[in-house]
C-alpha positions in Angstrom: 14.4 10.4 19.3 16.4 10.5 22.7 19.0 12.9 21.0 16.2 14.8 20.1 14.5 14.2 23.9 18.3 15.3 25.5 18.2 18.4 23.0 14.7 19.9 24.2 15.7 19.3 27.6 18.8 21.6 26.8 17.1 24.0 25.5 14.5 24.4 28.1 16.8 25.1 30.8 19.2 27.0 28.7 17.1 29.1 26.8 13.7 29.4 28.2 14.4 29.7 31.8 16.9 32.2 31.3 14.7 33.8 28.7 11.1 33.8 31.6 13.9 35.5 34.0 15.1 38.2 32.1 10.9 39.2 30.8 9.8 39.3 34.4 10.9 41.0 37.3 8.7 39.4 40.0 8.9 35.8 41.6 5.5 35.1 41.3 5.0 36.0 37.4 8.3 33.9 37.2 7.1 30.8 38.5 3.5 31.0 36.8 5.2 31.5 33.7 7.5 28.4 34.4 4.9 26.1 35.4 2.7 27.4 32.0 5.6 26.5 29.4 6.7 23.4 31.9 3.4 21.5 30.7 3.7 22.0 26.7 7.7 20.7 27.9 6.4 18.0 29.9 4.0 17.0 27.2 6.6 16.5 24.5 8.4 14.6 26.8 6.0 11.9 28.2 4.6 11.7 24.0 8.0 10.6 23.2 8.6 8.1 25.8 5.0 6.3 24.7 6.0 7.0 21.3 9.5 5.4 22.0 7.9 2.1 23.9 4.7 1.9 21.2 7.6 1.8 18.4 9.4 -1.0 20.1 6.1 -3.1 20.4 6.6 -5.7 17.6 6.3 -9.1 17.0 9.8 -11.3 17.3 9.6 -14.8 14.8 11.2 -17.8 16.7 11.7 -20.7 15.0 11.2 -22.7 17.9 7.3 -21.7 17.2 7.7 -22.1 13.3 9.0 -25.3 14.2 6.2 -26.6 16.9 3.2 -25.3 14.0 4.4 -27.6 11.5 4.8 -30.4 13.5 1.0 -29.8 15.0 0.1 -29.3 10.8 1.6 -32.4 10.5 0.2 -34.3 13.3 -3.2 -32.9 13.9 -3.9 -35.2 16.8 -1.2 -34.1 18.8 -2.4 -30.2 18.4 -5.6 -31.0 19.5 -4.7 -33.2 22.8 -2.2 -30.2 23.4 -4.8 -27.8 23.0 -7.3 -29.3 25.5 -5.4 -30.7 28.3 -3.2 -27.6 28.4 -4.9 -24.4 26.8 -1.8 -23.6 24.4 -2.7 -22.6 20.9 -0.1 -24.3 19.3 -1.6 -21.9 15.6 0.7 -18.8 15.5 -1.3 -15.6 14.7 2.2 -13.9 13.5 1.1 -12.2 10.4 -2.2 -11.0 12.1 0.2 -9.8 14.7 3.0 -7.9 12.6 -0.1 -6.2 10.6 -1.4 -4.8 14.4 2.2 -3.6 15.3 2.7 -1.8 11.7 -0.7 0.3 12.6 0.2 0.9 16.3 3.9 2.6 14.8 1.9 4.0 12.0 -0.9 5.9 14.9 2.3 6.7 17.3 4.3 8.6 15.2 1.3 10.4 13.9 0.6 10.9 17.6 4.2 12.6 18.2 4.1 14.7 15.4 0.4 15.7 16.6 2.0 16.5 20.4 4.8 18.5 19.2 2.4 20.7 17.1 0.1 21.1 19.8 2.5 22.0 22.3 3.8 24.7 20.2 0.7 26.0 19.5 -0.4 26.3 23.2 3.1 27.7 23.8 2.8 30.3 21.5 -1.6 30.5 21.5 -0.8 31.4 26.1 2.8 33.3 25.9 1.4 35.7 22.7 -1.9 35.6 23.8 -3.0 34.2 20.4 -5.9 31.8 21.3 -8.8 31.5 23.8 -7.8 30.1 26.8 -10.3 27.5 26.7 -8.7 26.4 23.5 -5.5 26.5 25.0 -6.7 24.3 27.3 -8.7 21.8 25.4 -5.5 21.0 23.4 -4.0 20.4 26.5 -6.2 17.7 26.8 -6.9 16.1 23.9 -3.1 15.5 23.7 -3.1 13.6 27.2 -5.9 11.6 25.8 -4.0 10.5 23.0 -1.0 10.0 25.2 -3.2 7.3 27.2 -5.1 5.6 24.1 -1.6 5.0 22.5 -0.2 3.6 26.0 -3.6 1.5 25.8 -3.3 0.1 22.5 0.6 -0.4 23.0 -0.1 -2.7 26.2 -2.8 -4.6 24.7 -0.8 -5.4 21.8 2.3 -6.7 24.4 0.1 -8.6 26.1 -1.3 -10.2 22.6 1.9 -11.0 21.2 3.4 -12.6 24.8 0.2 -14.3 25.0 0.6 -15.8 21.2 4.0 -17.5 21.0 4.6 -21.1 21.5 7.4 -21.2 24.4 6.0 -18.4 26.2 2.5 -20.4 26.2 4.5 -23.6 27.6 6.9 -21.8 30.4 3.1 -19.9 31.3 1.7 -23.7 31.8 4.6 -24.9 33.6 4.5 -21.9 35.8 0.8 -22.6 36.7 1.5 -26.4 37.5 4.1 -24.8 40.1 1.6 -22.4 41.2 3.0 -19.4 39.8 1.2 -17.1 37.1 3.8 -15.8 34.9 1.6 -13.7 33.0 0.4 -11.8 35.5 4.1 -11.0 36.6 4.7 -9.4 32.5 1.5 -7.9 32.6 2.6 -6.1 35.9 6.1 -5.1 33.7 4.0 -4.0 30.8 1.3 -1.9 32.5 3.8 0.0 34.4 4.0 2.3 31.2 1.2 3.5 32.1 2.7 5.9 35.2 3.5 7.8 32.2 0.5 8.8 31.0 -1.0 8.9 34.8 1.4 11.8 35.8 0.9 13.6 32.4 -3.1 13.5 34.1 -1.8 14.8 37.4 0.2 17.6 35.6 -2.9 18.8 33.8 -5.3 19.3 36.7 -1.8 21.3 37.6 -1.6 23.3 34.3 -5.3 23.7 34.9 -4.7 25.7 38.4 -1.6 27.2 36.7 -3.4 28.6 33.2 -6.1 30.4 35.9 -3.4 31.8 37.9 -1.4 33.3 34.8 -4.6 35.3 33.1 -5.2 35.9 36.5 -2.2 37.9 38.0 0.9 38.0 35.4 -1.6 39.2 32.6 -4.0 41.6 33.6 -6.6 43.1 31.7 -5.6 46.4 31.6 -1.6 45.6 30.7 -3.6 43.2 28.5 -5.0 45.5 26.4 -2.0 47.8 26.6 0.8 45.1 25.6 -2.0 44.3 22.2 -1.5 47.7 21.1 2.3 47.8 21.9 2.3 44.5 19.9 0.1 46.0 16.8 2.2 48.4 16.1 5.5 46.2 16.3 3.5 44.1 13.6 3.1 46.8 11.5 6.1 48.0 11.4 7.7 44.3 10.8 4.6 44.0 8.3 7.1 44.5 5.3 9.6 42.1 6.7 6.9 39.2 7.1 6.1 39.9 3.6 8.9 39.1 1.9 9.4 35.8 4.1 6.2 34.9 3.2 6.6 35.6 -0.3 10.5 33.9 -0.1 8.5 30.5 1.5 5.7 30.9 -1.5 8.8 31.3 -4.3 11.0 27.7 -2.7 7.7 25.7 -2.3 6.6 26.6 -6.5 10.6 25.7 -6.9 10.8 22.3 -5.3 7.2 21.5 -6.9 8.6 22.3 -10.6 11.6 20.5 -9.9 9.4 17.8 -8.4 7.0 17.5 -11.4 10.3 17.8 -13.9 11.9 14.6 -11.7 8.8 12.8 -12.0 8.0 13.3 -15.7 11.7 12.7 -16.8 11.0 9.8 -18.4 7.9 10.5 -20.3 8.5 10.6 -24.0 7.7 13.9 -25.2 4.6 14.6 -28.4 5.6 15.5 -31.5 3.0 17.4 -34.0 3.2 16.7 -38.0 2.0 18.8 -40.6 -1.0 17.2 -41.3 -2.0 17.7 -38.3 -1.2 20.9 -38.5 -3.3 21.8 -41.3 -6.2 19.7 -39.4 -6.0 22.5 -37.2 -5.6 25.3 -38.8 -9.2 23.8 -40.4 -10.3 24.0 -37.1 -9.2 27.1 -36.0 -12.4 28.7 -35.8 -13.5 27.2 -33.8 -11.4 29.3 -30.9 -14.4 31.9 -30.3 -16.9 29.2 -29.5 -18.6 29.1 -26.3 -17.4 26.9 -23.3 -20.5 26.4 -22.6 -21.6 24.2 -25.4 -22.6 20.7 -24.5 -19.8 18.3 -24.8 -21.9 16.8 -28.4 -22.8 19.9 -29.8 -18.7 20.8 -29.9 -17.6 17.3 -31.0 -20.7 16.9 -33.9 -19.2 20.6 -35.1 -15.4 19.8 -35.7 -16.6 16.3 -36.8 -18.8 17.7 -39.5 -15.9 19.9 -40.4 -13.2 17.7 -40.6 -15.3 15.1 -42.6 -15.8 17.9 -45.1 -12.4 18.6 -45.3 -10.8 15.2 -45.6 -14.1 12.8 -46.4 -13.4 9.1 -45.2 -9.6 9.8 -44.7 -11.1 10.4 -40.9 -13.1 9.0 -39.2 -14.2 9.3 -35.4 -13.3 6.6 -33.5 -14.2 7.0 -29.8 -16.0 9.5 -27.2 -15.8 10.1 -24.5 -18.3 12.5 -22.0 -17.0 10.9 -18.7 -13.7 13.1 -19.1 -16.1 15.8 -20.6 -13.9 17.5 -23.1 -11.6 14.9 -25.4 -12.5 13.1 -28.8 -10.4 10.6 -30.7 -10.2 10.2 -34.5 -8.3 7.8 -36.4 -6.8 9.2 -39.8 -6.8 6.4 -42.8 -3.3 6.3 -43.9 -2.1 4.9 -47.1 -1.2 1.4 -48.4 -2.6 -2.0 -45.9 -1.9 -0.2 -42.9 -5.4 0.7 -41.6 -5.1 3.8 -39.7 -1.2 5.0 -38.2 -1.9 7.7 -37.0 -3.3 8.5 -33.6 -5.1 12.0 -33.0 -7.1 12.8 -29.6 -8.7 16.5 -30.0 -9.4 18.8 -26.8 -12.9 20.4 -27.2 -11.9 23.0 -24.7 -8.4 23.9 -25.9 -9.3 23.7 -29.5 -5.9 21.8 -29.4 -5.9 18.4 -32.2 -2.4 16.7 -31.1 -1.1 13.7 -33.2 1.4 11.2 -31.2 4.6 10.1 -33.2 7.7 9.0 -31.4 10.8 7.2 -32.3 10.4 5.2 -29.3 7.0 3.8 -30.2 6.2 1.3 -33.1 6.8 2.7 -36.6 6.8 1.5 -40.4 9.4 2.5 -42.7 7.9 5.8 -43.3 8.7 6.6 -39.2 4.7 6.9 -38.7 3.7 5.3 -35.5 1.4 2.2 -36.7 -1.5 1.3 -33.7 -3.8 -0.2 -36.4 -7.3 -1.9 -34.4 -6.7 -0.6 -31.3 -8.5 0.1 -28.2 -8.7 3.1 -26.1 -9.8 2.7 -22.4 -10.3 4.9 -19.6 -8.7 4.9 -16.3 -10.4 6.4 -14.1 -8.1 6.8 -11.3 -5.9 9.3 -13.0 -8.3 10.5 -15.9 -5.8 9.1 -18.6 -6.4 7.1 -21.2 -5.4 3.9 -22.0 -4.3 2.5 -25.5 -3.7 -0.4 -26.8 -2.7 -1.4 -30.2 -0.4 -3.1 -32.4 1.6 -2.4 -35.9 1.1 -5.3 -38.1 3.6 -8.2 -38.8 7.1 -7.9 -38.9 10.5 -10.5 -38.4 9.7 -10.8 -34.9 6.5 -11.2 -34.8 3.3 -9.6 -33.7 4.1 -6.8 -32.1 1.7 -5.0 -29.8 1.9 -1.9 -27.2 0.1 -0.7 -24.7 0.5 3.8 -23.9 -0.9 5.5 -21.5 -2.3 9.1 -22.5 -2.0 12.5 -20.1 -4.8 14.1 -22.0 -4.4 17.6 -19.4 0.0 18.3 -20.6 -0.2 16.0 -23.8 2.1 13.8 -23.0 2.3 10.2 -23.2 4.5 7.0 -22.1 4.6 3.6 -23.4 3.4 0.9 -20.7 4.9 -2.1 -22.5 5.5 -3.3 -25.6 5.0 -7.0 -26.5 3.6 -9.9 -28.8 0.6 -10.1 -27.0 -2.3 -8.2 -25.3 -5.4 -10.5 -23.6 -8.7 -9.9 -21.9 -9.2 -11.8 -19.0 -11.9 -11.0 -16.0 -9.6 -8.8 -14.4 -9.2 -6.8 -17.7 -6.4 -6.1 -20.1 -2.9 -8.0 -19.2 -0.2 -6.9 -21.4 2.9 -8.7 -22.1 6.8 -6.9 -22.8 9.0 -8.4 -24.8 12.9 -8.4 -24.2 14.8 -9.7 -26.4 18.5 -11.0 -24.8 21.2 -12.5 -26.3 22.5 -16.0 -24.6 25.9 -16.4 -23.2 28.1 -19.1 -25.4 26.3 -17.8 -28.7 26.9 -19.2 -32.0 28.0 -17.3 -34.6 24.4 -17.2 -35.8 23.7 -15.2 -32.6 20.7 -16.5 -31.0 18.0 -14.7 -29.2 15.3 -15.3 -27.2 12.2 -13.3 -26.3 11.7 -13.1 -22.4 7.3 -12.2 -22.2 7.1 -10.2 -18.9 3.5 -9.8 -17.8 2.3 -7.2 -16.2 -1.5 -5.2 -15.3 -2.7 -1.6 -16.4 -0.8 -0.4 -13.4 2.8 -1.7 -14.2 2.6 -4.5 -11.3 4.0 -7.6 -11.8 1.7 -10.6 -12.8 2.7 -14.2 -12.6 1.2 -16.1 -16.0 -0.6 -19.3 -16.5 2.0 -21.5 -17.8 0.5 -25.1 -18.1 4.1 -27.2 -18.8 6.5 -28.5 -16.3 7.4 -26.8 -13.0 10.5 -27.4 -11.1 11.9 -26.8 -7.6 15.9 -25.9 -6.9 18.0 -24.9 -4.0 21.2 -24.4 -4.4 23.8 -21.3 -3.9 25.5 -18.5 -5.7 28.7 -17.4 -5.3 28.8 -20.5 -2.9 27.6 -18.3 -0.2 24.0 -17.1 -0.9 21.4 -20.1 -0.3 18.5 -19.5 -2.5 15.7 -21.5 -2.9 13.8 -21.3 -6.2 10.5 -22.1 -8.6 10.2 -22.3 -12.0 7.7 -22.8 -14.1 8.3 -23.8 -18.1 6.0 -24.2 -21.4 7.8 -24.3 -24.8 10.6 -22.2 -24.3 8.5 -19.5 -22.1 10.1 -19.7 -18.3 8.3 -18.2 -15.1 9.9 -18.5 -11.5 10.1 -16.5 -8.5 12.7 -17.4 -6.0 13.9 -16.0 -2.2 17.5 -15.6 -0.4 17.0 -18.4 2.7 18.0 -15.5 4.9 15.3 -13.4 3.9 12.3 -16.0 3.7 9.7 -16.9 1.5 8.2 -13.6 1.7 10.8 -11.8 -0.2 10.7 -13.6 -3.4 11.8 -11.8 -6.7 10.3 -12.3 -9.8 12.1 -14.2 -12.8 11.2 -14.6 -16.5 13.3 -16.1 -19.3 13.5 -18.1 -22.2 15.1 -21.4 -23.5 17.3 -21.5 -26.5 16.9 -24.7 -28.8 20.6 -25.2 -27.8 19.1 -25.2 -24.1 20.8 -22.3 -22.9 18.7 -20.6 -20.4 18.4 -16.9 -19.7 16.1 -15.5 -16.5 15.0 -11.8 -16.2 15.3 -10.8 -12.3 12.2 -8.5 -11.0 11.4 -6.7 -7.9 8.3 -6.5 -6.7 8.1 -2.7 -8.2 8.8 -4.2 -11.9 12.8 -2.9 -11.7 15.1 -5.2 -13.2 17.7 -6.3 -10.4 19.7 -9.2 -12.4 20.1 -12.0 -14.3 20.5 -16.1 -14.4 22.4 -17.0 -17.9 23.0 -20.6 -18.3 22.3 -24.7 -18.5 19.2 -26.4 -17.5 20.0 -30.0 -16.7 17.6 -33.3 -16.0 18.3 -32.3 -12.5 20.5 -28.6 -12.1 20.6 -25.4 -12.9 24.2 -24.0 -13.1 25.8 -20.5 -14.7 26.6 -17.1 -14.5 24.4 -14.7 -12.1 24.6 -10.8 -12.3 23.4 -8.6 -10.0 22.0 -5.2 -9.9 25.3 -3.8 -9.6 26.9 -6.0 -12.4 29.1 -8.1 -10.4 29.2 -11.8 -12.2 29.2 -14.7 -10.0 28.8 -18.4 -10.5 25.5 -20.0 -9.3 24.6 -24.2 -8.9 21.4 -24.9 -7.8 19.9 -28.8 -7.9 16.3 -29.9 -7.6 14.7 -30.4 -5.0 11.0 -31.0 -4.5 10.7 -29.9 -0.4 11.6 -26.6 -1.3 8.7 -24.9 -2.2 8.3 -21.3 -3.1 4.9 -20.1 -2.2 2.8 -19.3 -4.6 0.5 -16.0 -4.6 -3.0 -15.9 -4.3 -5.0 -13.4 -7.0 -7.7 -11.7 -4.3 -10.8 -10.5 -5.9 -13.5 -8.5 -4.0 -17.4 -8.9 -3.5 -19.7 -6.0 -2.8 -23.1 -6.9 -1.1 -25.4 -3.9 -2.2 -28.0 -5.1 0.4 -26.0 -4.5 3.3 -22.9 -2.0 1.7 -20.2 -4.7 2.8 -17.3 -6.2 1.0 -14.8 -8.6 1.4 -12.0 -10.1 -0.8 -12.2 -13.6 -1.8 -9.4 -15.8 -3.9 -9.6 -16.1 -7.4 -9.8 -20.0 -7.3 -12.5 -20.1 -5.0 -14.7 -20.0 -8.1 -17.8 -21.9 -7.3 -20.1 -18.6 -6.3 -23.8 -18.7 -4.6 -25.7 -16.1 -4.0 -28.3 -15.8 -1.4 -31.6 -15.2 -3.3 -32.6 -12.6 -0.2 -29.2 -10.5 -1.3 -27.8 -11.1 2.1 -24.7 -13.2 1.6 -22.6 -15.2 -1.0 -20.8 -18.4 -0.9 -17.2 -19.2 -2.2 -16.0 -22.3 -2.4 -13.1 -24.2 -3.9 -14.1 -27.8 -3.2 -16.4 -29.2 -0.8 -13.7 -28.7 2.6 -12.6 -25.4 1.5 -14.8 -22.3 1.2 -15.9 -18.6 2.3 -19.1 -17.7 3.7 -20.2 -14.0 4.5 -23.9 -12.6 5.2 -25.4 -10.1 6.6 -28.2 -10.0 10.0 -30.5 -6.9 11.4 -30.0 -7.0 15.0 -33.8 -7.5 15.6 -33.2 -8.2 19.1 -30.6 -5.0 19.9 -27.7 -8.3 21.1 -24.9 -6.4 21.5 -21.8 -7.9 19.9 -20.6 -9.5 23.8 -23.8 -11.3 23.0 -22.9 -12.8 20.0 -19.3 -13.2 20.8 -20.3 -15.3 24.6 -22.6 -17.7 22.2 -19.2 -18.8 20.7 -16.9 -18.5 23.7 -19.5 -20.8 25.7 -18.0 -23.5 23.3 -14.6 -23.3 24.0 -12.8 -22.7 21.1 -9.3 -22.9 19.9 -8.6 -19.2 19.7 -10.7 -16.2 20.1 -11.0 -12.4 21.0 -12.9 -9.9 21.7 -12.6 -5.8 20.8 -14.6 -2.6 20.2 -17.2 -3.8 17.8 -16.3 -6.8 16.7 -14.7 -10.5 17.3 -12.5 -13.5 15.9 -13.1 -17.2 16.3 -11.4 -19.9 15.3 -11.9 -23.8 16.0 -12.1 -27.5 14.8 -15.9 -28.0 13.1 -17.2 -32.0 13.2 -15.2 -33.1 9.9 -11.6 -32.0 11.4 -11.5 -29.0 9.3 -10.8 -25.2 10.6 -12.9 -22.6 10.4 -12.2 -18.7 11.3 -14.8 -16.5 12.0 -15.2 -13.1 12.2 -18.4 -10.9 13.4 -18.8 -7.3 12.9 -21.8 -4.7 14.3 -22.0 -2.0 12.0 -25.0 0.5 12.0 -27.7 -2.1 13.1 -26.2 -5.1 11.1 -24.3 -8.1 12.0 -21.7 -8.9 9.2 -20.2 -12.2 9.3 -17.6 -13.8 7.2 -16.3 -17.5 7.5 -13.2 -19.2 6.2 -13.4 -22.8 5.8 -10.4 -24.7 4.9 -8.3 -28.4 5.5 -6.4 -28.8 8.2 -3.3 -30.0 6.2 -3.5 -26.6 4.5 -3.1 -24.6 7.6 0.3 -23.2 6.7 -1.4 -21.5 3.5 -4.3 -20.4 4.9 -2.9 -18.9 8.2 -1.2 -16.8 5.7 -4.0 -15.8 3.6 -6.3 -15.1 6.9 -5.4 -11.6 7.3 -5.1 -10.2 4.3 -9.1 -10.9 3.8 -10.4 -10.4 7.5 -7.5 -7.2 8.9 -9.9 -4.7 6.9 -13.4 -6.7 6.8 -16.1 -5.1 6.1 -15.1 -2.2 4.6 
């Protein structure tokens, strides 16, 4: 951004100047012209500085804090005597922190794309005479706004994050027993940003006074008028010129969106049409002259009457489906004990009946794709439909599939294959099977069959193993600590494990298999569902030692031993409730699944057990309070943390048991919406975590 800063600068005095010199002749209509295209300058400038210092504004993790929270977690008592005889909050609010600093960079670098497009458009809208003055002008200040809201939020932030850390907290306490307030002395440092944004202020009641004087003497009315038609003509005669550019732009925007939708499609396993469905259509074809504007039964009852005719209880209709307005599925009875292998989906509106048969997808010996009692759903994000099926028994068992239909282009892509598809309340969770051969095989070459779960939308899902779960931490190569989870029934493995360097919050995903022999093999997932690596090897009473390869292929050795302190946090499954009463919603976790709700319809209760729970209702504001009313009722009380901003507030504190409870209030339209998380104080380190993933975007 500063090369880009030193570049503008360049060509401002290189170019422009130059350029305002050689276009006019007298002093005055140079400097007005100056000072005009000075301010769009000026503006670009000052945006990228805020821009530059809003970027920087981030949370730094310090171990020495890390280290200071779990001793308080661990010795409660302490905490609190801390807490009240010298005001530091020995809870860090880190994650709620870093999830501020990732919208402020978000806002400013929407905010400096914003400034440069508005400062070309005023240089351009004043110079060519393109826009109303008074537009001109009100761009002019709405970017200067933004430039001080983003300096606001940037210094409020600072002040949060200096204000949040342990040591900083301590050195302020010591400086106060001294007599010296260090805060106020970084608060100075921090606010002096703001001469930024003041001078940008100054320059515009400048640019103000400048703007009158330039429609005022360099552009009068009558050379006005004149340079317009001067200017009409030279943009019809480049008319033909601006033409083809604009046709050129049209022609390279279609290319990189072909060559876009080809890249993104590349892997989607093309349709194939067989004869018989051929001839279905051909029966069908007459279908072609009917009107589109037949109801979406009156079309289906006609080709189902038809085909029926044709081909009696060979077919038979097995779903509709008027929320996508146009398509009907039919199953075709096949021979032998195979139910139904083929798939057909017809398109009302295309008159199109397409059969899916891949290679790539389940087949019997005949090559026909076999999804015999299967289920078609509908995802309504996308308008594709989802099915699930399987083929029947075979050596390896069960198999079952799960495809995912692009009705509009015909195409369709297998989700994942696997032995087992289940309902649960979240809906379908399918399972892939990978079958791997183990390192040190016998010559009877065993196998084993690694079940990777994931959801409808290809995300990684961890599942509920009931057998033994182990902790290791050990190395590989010798040089890479890892710390690591796992998780075994039968000879089904699940794990997740995380480099030390990188902390708990990187973990990867691992599933795997044990071989009667006990030779062990683990899958290695990211977070997106790519495969990354491998663990092959032996699973002792009290190691784990082998071969790991990475995502690159390079082998290296790996040890790890167990090691119960290590833990690898688990993830927490958020669901979400909507009240209808007052149009809120909030997520809750999954194993908070004791659930009351109010009979009035305000509110709802979550608990897990009787210390741990989450409370949210809804309140008119009878009495118009404003929410400084609400939030001084709780700050009168003194509580651990709190703050106050825009509409809304946080609280959190100690309640009579010893447990913590954070609260957050909300006035929205009328309505107080509250929501309080109640949990043990030896379970702060989880919860902290989980806090701001259900309050940062509470209610909504």
């Amino acid at each position: 951004m500063f090369i880009s800063i030193i570049i503008g600068i360049i060509i401002f005095y290189k170019v422009i100047i130059p350029f305002i010199h050689n276009q006019y002749h007298s002093s005055t209509e140079k400097r007005i012209t100056k000072g005009l295209l000075s301010m769009s300058f000026w503006q670009i400038l000052f945006g990228s500085l805020v821009c530059v210092y809003a970027l920087q504004v981030e949370p730094v993790y310090k171990q020495t804090d890390e280290d200071v929270s779990s001793f308080v977690q661990e010795y409660s008592v302490v905490g609190d005597l801390v807490n009240e005889h010298t005001g530091i909050n020995t809870t860090s609010n880190f994650n709620y922190l870093m999830s501020e600093a990732d919208s402020l960079h978000t806002f400013a670098i929407i905010f400096i794309i914003i400034t440069v497009i508005f400062s070309l458009a005023i240089v351009i809208g004043s110079i060519g005479r393109k826009l109303d003055r008074r537009i001109i002008e009100g761009l002019a200040i709405l970017n200067t706004l933004a430039c001080c809201w983003i300096c606001k939020s940037s210094t409020d932030l600072y002040e949060m994050i200096i204000r949040d850390g342990v040591t900083l907290q301590t050195i302020a306490w010591i400086g106060r027993l001294l007599g010296t307030d260090i805060y106020s002395t970084m608060d100075l440092i921090i606010r002096s940003v703001w001469i930024l944004p003041l001078i940008l202020i100054i320059k515009q009641f400048y640019y103000h006074k400048t703007l009158n004087e330039y429609y005022a003497l360099v552009v009068p009315q009558s050379s006005f008028i004149k340079r317009q038609e001067e200017n009409k003509a030279e943009e019809q005669s480049k008319s033909p010129y601006i033409g083809f550019a604009i046709g050129g732009i049209a022609v390279i925007i279609i290319a990189v969106f072909v060559v876009w939708q080809c890249t993104k499609n590349e892997n989607v396993i093309p349709t194939l049409q067989q004869e018989e469905v051929n001839s279905i259509t051909d029966a069908t074809q007459q279908h072609s002259t009917q009107s589109t504007s037949d109801t979406y039964e009156q079309r289906s009852n006609a080709i189902i009457q038809e085909l029926t005719t044709k081909y009696g209880d060979k077919i038979q209709v097995d779903h509709k489906y008027p929320e996508l307005s146009q398509y009907c599925t039919f199953r075709l009875k096949g021979e032998g004990d195979y139910g139904f292998p083929y798939l057909l989906i017809y398109d009302l509106d295309r008159k199109e009946l397409k059969q899916f048969d891949t290679e790539a997808l389940p087949t019997n010996n005949a090559g026909e794709v076999l999804l015999i009692n299967y289920d078609v759903l509908i995802n309504q994000e996308n308008n594709t439909l989802l099915i699930s099926g399987n083929n029947g028994a075979n050596s390896i068992g069960h198999i079952e599939c799960v495809l995912e239909l692009n009705p509009s282009n015909w195409q369709i892509r297998e989700l994942c294959s696997g032995r087992a598809i289940t309902k649960n309340d979240d809906g379908y969770i399918a399972h892939r099977m990978v079958m791997t051969k183990f390192i040190d095989c016998n010559a009877t070459s065993e196998y084993a069959f690694v079940d990777i779960h994931y959801d409808l939308q290809g995300r990684l899902i961890a599942p509920s193993y009931n057998g033994n779960t182990y902790y290791l931490k050990g190395q590989i190569n010798n040089k890479y600590p890892i710390t690591m989870q796992l998780s075994m029934q039968g000879d089904k493995i699940y794990g997740k494990y995380y480099y030390d360097k990188n902390g708990s919050d990187s973990c990867l995903h691992l599933y795997g298999g044990v071989s009667d022999s006990g030779d062990v093999v683990l899958l290695e997932f990211n977070n997106k569902g790519e495969q990354t690596g491998d663990f092959k090897g032996r699973f002792t009473s009290d190691s784990f030692y082998g071969t790991f390869v990475n995502y690159k292929g390079i082998e290296m050795p790996f040890e790890l031993q167990k090691d119960n302190h290590n833990v690898v946090p688990q993830e927490t499954t958020l669901k979400k409730y909507h009240n209808s009463r007052f149009g809120y919603n909030v997520l809750y976790p999954s194993s908070f699944s004791n659930i009351y709700e109010s009979e009035n319809g305000d509110g709802c209760r979550f608990s897990k057990d009787s210390h741990t729970c989450l409370i949210v209702y809804g309140m008119h504001n009878v009495l118009n309070e404003t929410i400084e009313d609400k939030y001084n009722e709780y700050r009168s009380k003194s509580p651990v943390y709190y703050r106050l901003k825009d509409n809304w507030f946080v609280v959190s504190d100690y309640t009579e048991n010893g447990d913590i409870f954070y609260l957050k209030t909300v006035l929205k339209d009328g309505v107080f919406i509250t929501a309080e998380l109640h949990y043990p104080n030896n379970e702060k380190g989880y919860y902290s975590k989980l806090i701001s993933k259900i309050f940062i975007n509470f209610p909504n």
